[in-house]
C-alpha positions in Angstrom: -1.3 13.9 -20.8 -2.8 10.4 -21.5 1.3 9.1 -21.5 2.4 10.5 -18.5 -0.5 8.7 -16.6 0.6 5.4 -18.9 4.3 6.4 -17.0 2.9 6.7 -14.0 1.1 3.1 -14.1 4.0 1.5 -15.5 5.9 2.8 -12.2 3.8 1.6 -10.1 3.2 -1.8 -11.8 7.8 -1.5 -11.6 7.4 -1.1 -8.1 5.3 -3.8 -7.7 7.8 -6.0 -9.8 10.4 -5.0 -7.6 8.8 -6.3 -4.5 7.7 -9.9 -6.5 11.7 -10.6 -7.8 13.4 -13.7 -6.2 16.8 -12.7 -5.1 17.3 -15.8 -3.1 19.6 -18.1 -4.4 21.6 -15.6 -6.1 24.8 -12.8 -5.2 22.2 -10.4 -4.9 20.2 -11.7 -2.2 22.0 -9.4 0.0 20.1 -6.7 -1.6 16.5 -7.7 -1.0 15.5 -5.5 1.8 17.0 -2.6 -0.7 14.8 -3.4 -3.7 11.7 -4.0 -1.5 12.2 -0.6 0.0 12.8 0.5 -3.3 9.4 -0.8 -4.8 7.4 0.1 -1.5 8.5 3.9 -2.0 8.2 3.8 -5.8 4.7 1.8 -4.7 3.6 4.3 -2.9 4.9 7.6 -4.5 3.2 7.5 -8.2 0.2 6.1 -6.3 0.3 9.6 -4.5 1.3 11.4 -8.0 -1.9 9.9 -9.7 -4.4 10.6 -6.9 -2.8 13.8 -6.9 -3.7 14.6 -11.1 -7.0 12.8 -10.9 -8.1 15.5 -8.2 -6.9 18.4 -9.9 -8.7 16.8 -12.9 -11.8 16.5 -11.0 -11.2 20.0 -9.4 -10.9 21.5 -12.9 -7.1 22.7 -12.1 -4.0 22.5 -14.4 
């Protein structure tokens, strides 16, 4: 259990990268809009996913 949490962190901290990557300057800066979508939904997502576990953890539920 304790690595799928470790997953889910490392998504979020992915997403997180994903909004913080300079693009400008380069052939993908066309792209920027996509990744920042991208890491907002992958942001927000695993955030729900782990709020989701820790309450069922709380609530004593597999």
């Amino acid at each position: 259990m304790d690595r799928f949490l470790f997953l889910m962190l490392a998504s979020i901290i992915a997403g997180f990268a994903l909004l913080k990557v300079p693009l400008a300057g380069t052939f993908l800066a066309g792209l920027e809009p996509i990744t920042n979508l991208i890491g907002i939904i992958a942001i927000v997502f695993f955030s729900l996913v782990l709020i989701f576990k820790a309450s069922m953890a709380l609530l004593g539920k597999k």
